[in-house]
C-alpha positions in Angstrom: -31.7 -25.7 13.0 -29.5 -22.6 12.3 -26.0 -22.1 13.2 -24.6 -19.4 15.4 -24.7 -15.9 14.2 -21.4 -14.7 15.6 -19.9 -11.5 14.7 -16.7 -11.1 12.6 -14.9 -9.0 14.7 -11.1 -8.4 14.7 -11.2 -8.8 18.4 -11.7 -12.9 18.3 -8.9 -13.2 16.3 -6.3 -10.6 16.6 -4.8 -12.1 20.0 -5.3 -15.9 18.7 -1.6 -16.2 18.3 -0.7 -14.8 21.5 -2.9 -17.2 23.1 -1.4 -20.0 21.5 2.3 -20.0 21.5 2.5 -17.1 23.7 6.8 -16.8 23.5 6.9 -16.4 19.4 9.2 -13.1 19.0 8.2 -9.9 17.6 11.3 -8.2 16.5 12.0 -4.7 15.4 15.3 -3.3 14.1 16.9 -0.3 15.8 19.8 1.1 15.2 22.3 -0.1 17.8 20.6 -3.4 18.2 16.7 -5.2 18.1 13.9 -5.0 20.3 12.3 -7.8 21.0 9.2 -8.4 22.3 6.9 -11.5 22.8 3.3 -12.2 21.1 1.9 -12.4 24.9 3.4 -9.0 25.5 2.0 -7.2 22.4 -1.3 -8.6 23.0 -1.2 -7.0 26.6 0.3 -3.9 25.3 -2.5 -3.7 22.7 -5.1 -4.1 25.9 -2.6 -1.3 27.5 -3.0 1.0 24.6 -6.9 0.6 24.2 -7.1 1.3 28.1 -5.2 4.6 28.1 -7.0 5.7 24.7 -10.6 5.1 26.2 -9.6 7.0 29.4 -8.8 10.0 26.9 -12.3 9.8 25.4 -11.7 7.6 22.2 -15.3 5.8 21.5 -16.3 3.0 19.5 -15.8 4.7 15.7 -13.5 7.8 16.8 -10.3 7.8 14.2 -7.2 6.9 15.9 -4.0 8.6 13.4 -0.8 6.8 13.2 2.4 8.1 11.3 4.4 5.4 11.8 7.1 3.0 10.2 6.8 -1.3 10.1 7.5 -1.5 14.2 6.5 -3.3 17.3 4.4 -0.7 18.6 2.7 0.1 15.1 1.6 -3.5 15.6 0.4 -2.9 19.1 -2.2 -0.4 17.1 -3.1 -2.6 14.8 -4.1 -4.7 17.3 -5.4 -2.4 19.8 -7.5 0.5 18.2 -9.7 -2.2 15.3 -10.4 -4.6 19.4 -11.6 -1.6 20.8 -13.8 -0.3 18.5 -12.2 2.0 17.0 -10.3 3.0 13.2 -6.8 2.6 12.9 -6.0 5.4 10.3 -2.6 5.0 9.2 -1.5 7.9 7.3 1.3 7.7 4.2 4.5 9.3 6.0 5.2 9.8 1.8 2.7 12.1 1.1 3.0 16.0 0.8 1.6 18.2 3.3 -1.5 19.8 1.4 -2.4 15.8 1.3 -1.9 15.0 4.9 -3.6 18.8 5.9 -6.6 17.4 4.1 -6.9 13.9 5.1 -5.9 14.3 9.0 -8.6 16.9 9.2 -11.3 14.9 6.6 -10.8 11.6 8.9 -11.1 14.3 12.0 -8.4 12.0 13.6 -8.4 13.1 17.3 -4.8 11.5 18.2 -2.0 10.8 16.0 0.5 8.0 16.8 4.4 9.2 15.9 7.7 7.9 15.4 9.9 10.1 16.7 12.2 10.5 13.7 8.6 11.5 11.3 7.8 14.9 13.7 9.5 17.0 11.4 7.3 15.7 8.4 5.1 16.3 11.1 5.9 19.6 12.7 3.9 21.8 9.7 1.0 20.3 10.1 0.2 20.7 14.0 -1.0 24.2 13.8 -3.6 23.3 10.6 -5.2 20.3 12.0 -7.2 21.9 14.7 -8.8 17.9 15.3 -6.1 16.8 16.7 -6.1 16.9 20.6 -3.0 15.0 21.5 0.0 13.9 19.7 1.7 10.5 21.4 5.4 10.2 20.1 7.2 7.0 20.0 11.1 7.3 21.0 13.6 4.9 20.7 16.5 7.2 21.2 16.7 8.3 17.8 15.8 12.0 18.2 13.1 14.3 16.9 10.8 16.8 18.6 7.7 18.4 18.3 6.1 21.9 19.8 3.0 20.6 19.9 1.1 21.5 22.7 -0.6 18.5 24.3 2.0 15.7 23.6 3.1 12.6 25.4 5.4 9.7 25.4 3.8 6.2 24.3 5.4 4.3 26.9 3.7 7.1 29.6 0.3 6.7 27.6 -0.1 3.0 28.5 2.1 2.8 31.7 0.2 1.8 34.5 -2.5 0.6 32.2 -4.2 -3.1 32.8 -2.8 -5.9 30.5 -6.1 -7.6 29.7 -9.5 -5.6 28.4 -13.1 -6.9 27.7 -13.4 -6.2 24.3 -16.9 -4.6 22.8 -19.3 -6.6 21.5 -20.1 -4.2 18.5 -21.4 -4.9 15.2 -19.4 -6.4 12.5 -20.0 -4.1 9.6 -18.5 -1.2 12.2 -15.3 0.0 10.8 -12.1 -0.7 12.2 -9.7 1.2 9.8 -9.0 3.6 7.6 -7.0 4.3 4.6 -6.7 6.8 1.9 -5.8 6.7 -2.1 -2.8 8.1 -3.0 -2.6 9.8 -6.5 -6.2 9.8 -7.2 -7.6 13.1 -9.3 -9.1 16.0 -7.1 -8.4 14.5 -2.9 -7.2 11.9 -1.6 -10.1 9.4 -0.9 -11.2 7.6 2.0 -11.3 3.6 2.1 -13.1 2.5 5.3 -12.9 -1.1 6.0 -15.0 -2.9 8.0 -14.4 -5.5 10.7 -16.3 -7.8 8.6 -14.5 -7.0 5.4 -10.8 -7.6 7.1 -11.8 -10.6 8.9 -12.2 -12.3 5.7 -10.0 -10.6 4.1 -7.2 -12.6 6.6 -9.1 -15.3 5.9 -8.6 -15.2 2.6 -4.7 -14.1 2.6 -4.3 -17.2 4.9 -5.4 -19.8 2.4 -2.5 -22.7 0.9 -3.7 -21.3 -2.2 -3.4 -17.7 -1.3 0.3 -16.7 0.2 0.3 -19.7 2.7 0.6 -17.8 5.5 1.3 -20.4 8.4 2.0 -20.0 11.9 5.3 -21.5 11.4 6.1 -18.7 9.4 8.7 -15.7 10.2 7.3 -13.2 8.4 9.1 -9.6 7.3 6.9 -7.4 6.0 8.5 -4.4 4.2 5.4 -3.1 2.7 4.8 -0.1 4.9 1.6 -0.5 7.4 0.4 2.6 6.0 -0.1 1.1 2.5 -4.1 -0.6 2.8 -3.3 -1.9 5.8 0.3 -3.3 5.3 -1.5 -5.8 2.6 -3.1 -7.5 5.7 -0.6 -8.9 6.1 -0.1 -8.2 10.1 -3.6 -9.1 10.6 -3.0 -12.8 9.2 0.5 -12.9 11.3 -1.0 -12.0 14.5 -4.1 -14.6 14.3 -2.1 -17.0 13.6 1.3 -16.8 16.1 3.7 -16.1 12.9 6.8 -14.5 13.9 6.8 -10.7 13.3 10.0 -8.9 12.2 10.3 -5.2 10.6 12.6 -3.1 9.1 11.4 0.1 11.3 12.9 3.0 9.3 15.9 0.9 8.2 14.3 0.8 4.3 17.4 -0.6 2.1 18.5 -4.1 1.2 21.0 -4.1 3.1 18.9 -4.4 6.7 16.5 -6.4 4.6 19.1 -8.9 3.9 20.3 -8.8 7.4 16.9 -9.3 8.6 16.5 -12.3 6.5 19.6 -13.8 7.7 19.4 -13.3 11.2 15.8 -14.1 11.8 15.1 -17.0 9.8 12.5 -15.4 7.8 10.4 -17.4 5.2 8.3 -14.9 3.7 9.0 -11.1 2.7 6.4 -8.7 1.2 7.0 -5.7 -0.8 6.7 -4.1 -4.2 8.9 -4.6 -7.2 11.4 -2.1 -6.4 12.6 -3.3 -3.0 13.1 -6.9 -4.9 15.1 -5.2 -7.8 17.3 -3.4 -4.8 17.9 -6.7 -3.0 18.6 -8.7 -6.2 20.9 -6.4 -7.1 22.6 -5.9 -3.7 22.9 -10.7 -4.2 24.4 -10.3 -7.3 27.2 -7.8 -6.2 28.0 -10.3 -3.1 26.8 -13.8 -4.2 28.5 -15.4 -1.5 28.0 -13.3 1.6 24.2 -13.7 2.2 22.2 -16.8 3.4 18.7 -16.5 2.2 18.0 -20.7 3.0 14.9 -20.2 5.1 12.9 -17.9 2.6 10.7 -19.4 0.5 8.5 -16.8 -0.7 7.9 -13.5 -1.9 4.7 -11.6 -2.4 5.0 -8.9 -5.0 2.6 -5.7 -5.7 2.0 -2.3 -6.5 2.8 -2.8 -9.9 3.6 -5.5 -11.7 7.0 -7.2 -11.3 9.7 -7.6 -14.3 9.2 -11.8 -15.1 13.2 -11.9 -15.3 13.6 -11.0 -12.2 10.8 -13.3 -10.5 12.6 -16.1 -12.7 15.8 -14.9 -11.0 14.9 -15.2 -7.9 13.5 -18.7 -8.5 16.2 -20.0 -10.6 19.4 -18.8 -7.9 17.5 -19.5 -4.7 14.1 -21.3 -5.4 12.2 -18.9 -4.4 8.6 -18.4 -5.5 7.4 -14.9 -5.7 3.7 -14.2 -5.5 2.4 -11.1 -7.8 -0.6 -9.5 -6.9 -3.2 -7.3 -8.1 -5.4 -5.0 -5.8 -6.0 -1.9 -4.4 -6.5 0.4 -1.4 -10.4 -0.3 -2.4 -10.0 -4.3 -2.5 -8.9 -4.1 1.6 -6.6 -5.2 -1.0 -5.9 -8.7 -2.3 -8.0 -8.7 -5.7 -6.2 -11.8 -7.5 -2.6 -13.6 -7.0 -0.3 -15.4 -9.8 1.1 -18.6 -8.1 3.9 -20.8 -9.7 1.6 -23.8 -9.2 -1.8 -22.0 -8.6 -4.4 -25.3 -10.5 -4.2 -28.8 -10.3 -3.8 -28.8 -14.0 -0.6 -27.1 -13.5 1.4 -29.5 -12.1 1.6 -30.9 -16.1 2.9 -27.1 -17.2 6.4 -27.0 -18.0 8.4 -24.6 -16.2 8.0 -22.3 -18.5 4.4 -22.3 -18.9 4.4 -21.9 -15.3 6.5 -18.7 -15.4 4.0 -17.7 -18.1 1.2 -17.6 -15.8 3.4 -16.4 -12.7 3.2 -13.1 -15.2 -0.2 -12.3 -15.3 -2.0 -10.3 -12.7 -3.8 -13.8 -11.4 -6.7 -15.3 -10.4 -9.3 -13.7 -8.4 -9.4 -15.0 -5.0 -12.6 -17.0 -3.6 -15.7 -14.8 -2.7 -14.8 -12.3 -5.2 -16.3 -11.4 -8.9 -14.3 -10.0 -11.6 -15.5 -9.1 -14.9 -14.4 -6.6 -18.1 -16.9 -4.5 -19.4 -17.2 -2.5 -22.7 -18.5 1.4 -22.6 -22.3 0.2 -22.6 -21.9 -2.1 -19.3 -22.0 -5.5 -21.1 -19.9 -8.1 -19.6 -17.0 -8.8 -22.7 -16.0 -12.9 -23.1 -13.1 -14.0 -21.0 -10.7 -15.1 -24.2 -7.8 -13.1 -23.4 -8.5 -10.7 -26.2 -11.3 -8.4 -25.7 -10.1 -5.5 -23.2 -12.5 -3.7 -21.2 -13.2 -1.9 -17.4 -11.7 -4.1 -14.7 -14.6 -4.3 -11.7 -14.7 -6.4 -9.4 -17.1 -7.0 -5.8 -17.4 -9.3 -2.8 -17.6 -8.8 0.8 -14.4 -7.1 1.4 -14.4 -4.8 -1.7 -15.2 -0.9 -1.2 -18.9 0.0 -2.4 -18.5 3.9 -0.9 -15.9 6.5 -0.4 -15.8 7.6 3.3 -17.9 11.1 3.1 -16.9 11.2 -0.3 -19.6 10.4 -3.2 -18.0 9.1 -6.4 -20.9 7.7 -8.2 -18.5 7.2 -11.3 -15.8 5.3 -9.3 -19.1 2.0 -8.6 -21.5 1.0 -11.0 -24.5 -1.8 -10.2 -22.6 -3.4 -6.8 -19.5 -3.2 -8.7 -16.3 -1.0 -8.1 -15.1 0.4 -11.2 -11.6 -0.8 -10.8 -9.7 2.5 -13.2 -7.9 -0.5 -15.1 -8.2 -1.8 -18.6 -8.0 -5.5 -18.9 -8.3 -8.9 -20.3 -9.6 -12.1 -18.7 -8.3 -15.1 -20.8 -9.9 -18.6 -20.7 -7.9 -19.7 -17.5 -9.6 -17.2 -15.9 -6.3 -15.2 -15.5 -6.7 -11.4 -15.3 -4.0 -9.1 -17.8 -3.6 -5.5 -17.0 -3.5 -4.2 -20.1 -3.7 -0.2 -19.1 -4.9 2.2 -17.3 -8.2 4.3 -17.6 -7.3 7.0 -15.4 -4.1 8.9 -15.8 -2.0 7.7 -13.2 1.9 6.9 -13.0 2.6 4.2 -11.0 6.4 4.8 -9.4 7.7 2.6 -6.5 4.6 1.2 -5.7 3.2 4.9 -5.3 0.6 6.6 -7.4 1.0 10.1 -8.9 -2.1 12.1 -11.1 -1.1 13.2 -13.9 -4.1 15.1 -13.9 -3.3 17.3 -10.9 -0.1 17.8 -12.2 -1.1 19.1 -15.3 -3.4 21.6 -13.8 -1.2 22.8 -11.0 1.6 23.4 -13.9 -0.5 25.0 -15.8 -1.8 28.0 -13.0 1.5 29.2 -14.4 1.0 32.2 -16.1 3.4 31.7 -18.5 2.2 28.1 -19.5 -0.4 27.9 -21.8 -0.6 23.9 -22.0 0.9 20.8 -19.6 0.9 17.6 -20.4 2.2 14.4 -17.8 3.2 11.0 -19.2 4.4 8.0 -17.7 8.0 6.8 -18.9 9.1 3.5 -18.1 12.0 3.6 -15.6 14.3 0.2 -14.3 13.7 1.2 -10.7 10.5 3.1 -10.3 8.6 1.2 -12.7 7.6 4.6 -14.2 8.2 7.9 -13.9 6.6 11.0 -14.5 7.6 13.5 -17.5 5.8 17.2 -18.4 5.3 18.6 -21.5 4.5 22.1 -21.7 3.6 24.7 -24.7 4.2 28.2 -23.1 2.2 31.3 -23.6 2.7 33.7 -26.3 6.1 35.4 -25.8 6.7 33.4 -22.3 9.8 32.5 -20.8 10.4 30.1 -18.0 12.9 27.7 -16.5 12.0 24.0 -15.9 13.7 24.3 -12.4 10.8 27.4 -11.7 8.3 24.5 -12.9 9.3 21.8 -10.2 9.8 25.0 -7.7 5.8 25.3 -8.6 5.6 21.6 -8.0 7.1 21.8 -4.4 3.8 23.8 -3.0 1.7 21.1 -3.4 3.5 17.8 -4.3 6.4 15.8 -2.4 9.3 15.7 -4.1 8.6 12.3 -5.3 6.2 13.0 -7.0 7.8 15.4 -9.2 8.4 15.1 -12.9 11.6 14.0 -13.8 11.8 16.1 -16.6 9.8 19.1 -17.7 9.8 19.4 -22.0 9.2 22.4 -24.0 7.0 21.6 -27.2 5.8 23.4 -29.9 1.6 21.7 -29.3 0.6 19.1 -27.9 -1.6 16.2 -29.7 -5.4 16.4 -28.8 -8.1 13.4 -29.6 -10.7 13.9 -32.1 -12.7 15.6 -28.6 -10.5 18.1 -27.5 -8.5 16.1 -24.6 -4.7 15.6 -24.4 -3.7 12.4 -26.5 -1.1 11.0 -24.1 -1.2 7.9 -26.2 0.2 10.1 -28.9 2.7 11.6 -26.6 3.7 8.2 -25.5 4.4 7.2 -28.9 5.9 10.1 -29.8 8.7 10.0 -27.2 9.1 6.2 -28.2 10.0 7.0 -31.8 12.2 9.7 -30.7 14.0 7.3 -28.8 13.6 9.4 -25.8 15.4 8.4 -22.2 14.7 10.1 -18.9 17.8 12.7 -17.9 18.7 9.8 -14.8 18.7 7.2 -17.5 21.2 8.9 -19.9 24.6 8.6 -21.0 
């Protein structure tokens, strides 16, 4: 006898929790007060929303834009749009203009979801996206407009819309959302996942050996919904019945912290900056905050500081949870638990905090291997470094209309990081392969940098390195040898900068040097520059005396 082939769809589990304990709150943070909202209610908004966008044309497939903070009705498009059919594509509110130009009009979105504070990010764009047909703002009284043409309010999309909708019985490989890679050299690039891929992705992220997630969890996620699907972390929440709460645009410790309190929240999710900002913020007022109910926090987009995750553990035993993945992986690749093998329970504390360091253990279904330059699979004994691939079922093996042989080799995705894998099976990031700067959980090429600096006439040679910085993990600084006889400002460079990159993405300092230090085949040495600037005992200007 065989067993039932049933389809992985997002649909058969996205409502789950609604269906189950119905009254569980989903909670957003406005600025006079909260709105709250029950599971049952965003699962019939969610059939609402999918109503109104089929009655404007969206088909099973058709890319559905939102550029939108953590919120209650962010989450009625995560549940709505995947059900239906059709690909969420969240878009980075972070990224410059020439980025989002490109990817609304690559992904051919045909309506955009916006908060109404985000339309003057916005308001550029409208006239260069000719895919767009209409533009559905989200208010909450906080201001913003757009002259967009063909625009309406969200609560007029769905009004009058009915509550409950037969959900397509579609394949399970169709796609169901959409995100791109930040930082990446050339475009951004496409990531479509699959509604096979995310349903075990939340499958995974569920597991006691994963982050735990439970249904008697109240869960804050602060990792924006627009970063690989907010971790999946929504997805896991919603099949479950968790308890929802979000920051909105409310993105300092401060409404963290209150969040937290007020809510009874047990686990948080964010990169290693917002944890710095909230330890920091607990240390300057160790009295005033009750953190009792949380008892975890997962950690990634770059590896966290192992003081601070001791911190946190030592002051309010709390475990964080790092993480390695990316927008490729859907994106849970491996986790670092405290206690993560039976054999651990005999580690000492430390020992444990040793392991809490590395980049973790890959999670079930996946491979992970380290290769050397000919393809051959290097020993896992925590010494040999090599490329960091990995595959399994929810791992990219395509850019969306975007061929990148290099990027997959063999069924694997060639990952960009160099890495050990020692005897435990634990993965080390030991560096990068591609010249990116990792700062705030946000990637930056160095590579487009370099080439946008140098279109400068007078600037014969650029060169971007990653410094290490407390709170950004790293930032970006420019070298540059100007032409013969050449004069120019650093401030002219960053005005360059501005056409092309946001403002984050800057270089926090722009160097003038004599040459720059080239490998035995003619390419930039950063490792030299690195090294350089180390000896030199170089700080970045926001880090100086």
């Amino acid at each position: 006898m065989t067993m039932q082939n049933t389809p992985l769809l997002m649909s058969k589990i996205l409502g789950r929790g609604a269906v189950l304990d119905p009254e569980v709150e989903v909670v957003t943070m406005l600025a006079a007060s909260s709105h709250r909202q029950t599971l049952k209610q965003t699962w019939e908004r969610a059939s609402q929303l999918a109503h109104a966008l089929k009655a404007h044309g969206i088909e099973i497939g058709d890319r559905v834009g939102s550029f939108m903070w953590n919120n209650y009705r962010h989450l009625e498009l995560y549940q709505g749009v995947p059900s239906m059919g059709s690909v969420l594509h969240t878009l980075n509110i972070r990224l410059s203009t020439t980025d989002l130009e490109y990817i609304i009009n690559h992904a051919n979105d045909r309506i955009i979801f916006a908060d109404e504070d985000l339309l003057p990010v916005l308001e550029p764009l409208l006239d260069k996206i000719p895919c767009l047909e209409l533009l559905v703002v989200c208010r909450n009284g906080e201001g913003g407009e757009s002259s967009f043409a063909n625009q309406i309010d969200y609560e007029e999309f769905i009004s009058g819309q009915a509550t409950e909708y037969d959900w397509p019985e579609i394949d399970e490989t169709a796609p169901m959302g959409l995100c791109y890679t930040s930082g990446t050299t050339g475009k951004p690039k496409g990531v479509m996942y699959t509604n096979r891929s995310t349903y075990l992705h939340t499958m995974a992220a569920c597991l006691t050996d994963s982050i735990n997630l439970s249904s008697l969890d109240s869960i804050c996620g602060i990792v924006p919904m627009f970063h690989a699907m907010g971790w999946g972390i929504p997805f896991g929440a919603s099949m479950l019945g968790c308890k929802q709460v979000f920051a909105h645009r409310f993105m300092v410790p401060e409404a963290f912290i209150k969040l937290i309190h007020e809510e009874k929240v047990t686990i948080s999710s964010g990169v290693p900056t917002i944890w710095q900002g909230v330890k920091a913020l607990l240390e300057a007022n160790p009295d005033k905050f009750d953190l009792s109910s949380l008892t975890r926090l997962t950690c990634g987009g770059s590896a966290p500081p192992l003081s601070m995750m001791r911190w946190y553990w030592d002051n309010y035993n709390i475990e964080m949870i790092q993480g390695w993945g990316m927008t490729e992986t859907n994106p849970l690749g491996t986790l670092s638990r405290k206690i993560a093998k039976h054999s651990h329970t005999k580690l000492s504390e430390d020992e444990q905090f040793e392991n809490i360091a590395k980049a973790g253990l890959a999670m079930p279904g996946l491979d992970i291997e380290i290769f050397d330059e000919d393809w051959n699979v290097l020993p896992h004994d925590g010494e040999a470094v090599g490329e960091l691939c990995i595959r399994g079922p929810w791992i990219a093996s395509e850019y969306f209309n975007d061929p990148q042989p290099d990027k997959f080799h063999d069924g694997w995705l060639v990952t960009g990081d160099v890495a050990k894998i020692d005897s435990g099976e634990y993965v080390l990031i030991a560096d990068r392969s591609k010249d990116l700067i990792k700062s705030g959980g946000e990637w930056i090429s160095s590579v487009d940098l370099e080439n946008h600096i140098v279109g400068l006439a007078e600037i014969a040679q650029a060169a971007v390195v990653a410094q290490p910085h407390p709170k950004w993990d790293e930032r970006p600084v420019a070298l540059i040898v100007l032409a013969e006889g050449a004069d120019i400002s650093a401030d002219a460079v960053l005005e360059h900068c501005l056409s092309i990159f946001a403002r984050w993405q800057l270089p926090d300092d722009v160097i003038e040097v004599e040459s720059i230090p080239l490998t035995s085949t003619g390419k930039i040495d950063k490792k030299a520059i690195r090294a350089r600037l180390d000896e030199e005992g170089y700080q970045l200007p926001t880090l100086q005396d």
